[in-house]
C-alpha positions in Angstrom: 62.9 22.3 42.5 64.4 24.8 45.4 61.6 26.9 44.8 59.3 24.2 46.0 61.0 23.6 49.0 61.2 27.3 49.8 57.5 27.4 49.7 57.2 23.9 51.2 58.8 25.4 54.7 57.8 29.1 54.1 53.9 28.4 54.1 52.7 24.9 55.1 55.3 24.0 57.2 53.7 27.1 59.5 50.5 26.1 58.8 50.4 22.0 59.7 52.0 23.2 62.9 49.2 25.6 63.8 46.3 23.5 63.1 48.3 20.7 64.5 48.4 22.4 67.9 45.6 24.8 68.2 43.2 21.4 69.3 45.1 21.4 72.4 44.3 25.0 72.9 40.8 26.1 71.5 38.2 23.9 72.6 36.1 24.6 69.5 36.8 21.7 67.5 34.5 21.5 64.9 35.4 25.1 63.9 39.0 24.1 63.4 38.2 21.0 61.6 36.2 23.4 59.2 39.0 25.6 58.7 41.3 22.8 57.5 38.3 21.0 55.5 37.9 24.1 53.3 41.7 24.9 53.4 41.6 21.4 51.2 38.3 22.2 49.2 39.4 25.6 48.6 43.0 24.6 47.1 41.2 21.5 45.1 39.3 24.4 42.9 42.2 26.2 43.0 43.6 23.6 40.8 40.9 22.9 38.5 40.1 27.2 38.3 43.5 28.0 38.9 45.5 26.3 37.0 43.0 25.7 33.8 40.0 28.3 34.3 37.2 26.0 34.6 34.7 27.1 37.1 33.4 24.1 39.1 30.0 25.2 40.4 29.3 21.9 41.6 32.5 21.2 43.1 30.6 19.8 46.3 29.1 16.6 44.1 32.8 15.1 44.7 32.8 16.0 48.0 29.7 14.3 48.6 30.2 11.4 46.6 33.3 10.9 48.6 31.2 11.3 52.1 28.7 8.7 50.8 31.5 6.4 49.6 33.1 6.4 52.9 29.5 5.1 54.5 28.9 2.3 52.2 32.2 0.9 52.6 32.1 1.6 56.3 28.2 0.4 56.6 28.3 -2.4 54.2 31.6 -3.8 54.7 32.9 -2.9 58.0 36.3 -1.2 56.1 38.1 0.5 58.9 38.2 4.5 58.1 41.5 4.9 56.7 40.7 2.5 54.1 37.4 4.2 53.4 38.8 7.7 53.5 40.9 6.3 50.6 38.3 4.6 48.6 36.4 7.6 49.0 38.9 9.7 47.2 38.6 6.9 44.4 34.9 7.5 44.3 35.7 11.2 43.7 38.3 10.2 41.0 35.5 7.9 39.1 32.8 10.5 39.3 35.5 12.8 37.8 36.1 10.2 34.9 32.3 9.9 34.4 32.0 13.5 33.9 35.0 14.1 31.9 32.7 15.3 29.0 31.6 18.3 30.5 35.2 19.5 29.5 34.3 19.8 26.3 31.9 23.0 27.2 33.8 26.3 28.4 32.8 29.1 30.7 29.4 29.6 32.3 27.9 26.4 29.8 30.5 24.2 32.1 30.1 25.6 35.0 26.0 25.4 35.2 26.2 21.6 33.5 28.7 21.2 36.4 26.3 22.3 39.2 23.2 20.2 37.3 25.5 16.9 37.4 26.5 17.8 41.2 22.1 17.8 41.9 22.0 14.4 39.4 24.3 12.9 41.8 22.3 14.0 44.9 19.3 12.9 43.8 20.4 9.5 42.6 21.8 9.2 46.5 18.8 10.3 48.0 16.7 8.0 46.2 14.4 5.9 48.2 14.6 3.1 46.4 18.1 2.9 46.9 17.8 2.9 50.9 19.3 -0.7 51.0 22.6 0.6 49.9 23.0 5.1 50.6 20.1 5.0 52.9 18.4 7.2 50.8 16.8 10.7 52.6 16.8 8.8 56.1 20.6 9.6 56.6 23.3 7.7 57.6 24.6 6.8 61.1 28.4 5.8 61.4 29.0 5.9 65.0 31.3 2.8 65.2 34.0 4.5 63.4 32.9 8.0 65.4 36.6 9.2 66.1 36.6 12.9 65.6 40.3 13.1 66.5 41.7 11.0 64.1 39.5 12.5 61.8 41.2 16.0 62.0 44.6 13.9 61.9 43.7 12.8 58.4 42.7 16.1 57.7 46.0 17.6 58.1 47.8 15.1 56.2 45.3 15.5 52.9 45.9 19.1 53.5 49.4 18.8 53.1 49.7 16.4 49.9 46.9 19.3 48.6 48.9 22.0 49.1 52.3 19.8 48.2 50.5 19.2 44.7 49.5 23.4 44.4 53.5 23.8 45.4 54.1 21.2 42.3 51.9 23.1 40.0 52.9 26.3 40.7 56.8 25.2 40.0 57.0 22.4 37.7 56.4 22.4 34.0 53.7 20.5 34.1 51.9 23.2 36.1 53.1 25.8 33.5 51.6 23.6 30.5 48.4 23.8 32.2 48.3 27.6 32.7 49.4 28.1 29.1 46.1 25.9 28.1 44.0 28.2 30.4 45.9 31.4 28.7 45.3 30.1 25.1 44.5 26.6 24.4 45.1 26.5 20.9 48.5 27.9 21.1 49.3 25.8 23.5 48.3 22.7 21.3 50.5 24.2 18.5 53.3 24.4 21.0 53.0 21.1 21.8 50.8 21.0 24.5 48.2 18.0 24.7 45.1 20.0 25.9 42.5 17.4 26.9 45.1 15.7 28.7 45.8 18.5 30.9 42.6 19.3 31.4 41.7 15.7 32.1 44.6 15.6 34.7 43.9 18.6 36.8 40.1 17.7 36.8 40.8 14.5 38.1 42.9 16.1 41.2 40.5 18.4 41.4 38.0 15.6 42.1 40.3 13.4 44.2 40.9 16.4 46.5 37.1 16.6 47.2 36.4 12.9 47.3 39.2 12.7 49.8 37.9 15.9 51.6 34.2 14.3 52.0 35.3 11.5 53.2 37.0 12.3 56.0 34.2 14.9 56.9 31.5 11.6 56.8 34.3 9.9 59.4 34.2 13.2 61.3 30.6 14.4 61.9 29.5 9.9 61.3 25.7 11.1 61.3 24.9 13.2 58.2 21.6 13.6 55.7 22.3 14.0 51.6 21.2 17.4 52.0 24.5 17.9 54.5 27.1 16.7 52.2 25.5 18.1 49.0 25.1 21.5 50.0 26.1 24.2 47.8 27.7 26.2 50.6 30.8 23.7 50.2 30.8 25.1 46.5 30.3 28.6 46.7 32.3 29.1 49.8 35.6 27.3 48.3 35.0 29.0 45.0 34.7 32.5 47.2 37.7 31.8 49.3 39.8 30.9 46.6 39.4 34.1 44.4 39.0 36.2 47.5 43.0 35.6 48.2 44.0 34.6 44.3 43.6 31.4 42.5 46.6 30.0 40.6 48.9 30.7 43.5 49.7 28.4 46.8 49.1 30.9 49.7 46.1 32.9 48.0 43.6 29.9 48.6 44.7 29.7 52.6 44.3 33.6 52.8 40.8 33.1 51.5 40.2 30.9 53.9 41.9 32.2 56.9 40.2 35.9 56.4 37.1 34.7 54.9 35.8 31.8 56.9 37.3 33.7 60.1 35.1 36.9 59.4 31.8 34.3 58.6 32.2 32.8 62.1 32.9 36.1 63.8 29.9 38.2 62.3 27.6 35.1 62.5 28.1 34.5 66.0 28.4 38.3 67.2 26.1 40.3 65.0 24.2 37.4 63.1 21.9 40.2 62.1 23.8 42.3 59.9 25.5 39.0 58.9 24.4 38.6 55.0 25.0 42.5 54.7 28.3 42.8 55.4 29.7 39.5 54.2 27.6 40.4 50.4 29.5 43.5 50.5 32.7 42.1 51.4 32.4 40.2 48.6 31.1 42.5 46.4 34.1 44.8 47.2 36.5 42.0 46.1 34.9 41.6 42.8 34.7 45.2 42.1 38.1 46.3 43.0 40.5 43.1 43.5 39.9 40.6 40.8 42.8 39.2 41.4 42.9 38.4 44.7 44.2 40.1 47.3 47.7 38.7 46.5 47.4 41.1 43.6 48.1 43.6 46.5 51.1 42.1 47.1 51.9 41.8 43.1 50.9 45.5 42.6 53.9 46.8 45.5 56.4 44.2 43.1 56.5 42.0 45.8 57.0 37.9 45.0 53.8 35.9 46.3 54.0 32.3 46.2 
């Protein structure tokens, strides 16, 4: 596939190297290790949106499934973190199988039973009765396996399988099956397709992509409460990001991000007052008048966006 390795060197080559250096020379490292933690989130529901038009409103019950599988691995068992980060990607991956039903509903019926599974989840975590095991509402402390660099490390290197897989969908025929069962599912079935198959697929990378994600946030911030690893912000803001620069695409996700999340730090922290105002109508602007992303600028002019 030459096209995949022209996009493998034309955009994440560029990007590992900038988030692989900028530690060294920004002092903020938490806001960095946000970037690349929604950089992954935002390209996992770009393959689940992207790629078969499901709308994962409660994309963050993966995420935090994979934070709280991390911590009883690390808690009960003493795994060391690569091991955890790993099994919590699998935890994402079984939560995906659980839920696989919800793909039988379509549009705003899957994408609200979606969000009500992600809340079933958090409350089943936050459970007091279930303190022995998740700790329930008390939180969880990991401060043995508190290493905040090699967190970021691990980061980088799920980032780049996540964006590796995007480059794979957007160039294989695999990835072209799955857009033809977003286009029209039943002509793709009569073409040959098998639709719950592809759907099943995608969802599960979808999931695995978020488990992986959350676990590696749990070995990053080690002290965290349900309500931190379930919040809807990790949702809504890699739903936003990922139209804001154009699903089904590799670079329209990291665009989102890059512009998105850069103009939520600067307007927070420099006029958190007018801070809902202008990011609503940011927003709103985008929805009114680019759809598509803003790599439908790009499309517009007949230029070729990866």
């Amino acid at each position: 596939m030459p096209n995949a390795i022209k996009h493998v060197l034309f955009i994440l080559v560029p990007l590992i190297a900038v988030f692989a250096v900028l530690p060294g020379l920004y002092q903020n490292h938490l806001l960095l290790f946000n970037f690349v933690t929604f950089l992954i989130l935002a390209q996992g529901v770009n393959i689940i949106y992207g790629f078969t038009g499901y709308l994962p409103f409660g994309y963050v019950g993966f995420f935090g499934a994979g934070a709280y599988g991390f911590a009883v691995l690390v808690m009960h068992y003493q795994s060391p973190a690569l091991v955890a980060v790993l099994a919590a990607g699998l935890v994402g991956v079984l939560l995906g199988l659980l839920l696989t039903p919800l793909l039988r509903l379509s549009g705003a019926y899957f994408a609200i039973a979606n969000l009500a599974a992600s809340l079933a989840v958090l409350h089943l975590v936050a459970n007091p009765a279930l303190e022995g095991i998740t700790k329930g509402p008390y939180g969880v402390s990991l401060t043995g396996t508190f290493n905040p660099s090699h967190a970021y490390d691990a980061a980088l290197v799920v980032l780049t399988l996540t964006v590796g897989g995007v480059v794979f969908l957007k160039n294989s025929s695999f990835g072209l099956a799955l857009q033809a069962v977003r286009e029209d599912s039943v002509s793709a079935s009569m073409a040959g397709v098998n639709v719950v198959k592809m759907r099943i697929a995608a969802w599960l990378a979808s999931a695995l992509v978020a488990g992986l994600a959350g676990g590696i946030y749990a070995w990053y911030v080690s002290v965290f409460y349900p309500d931190n690893v379930f919040s809807g912000e990790f949702s809504i803001f890699a739903i936003v990001f990922a139209l804001f620069g154009g699903v089904a695409t590799i670079s329209g996700p990291i665009i989102g991000v890059l512009i998105l999340y850069g103009v939520y730090n600067l307007i927070g922290f420099t006029t958190p007052q007018y801070f809902q105002l202008i990011y609503g109508l940011l927003i709103m602007g985008l929805v009114l008048f680019l759809p598509a992303g803003l790599v439908s600028l790009a499309t517009r002019r007949g230029w070729h966006v990866p």
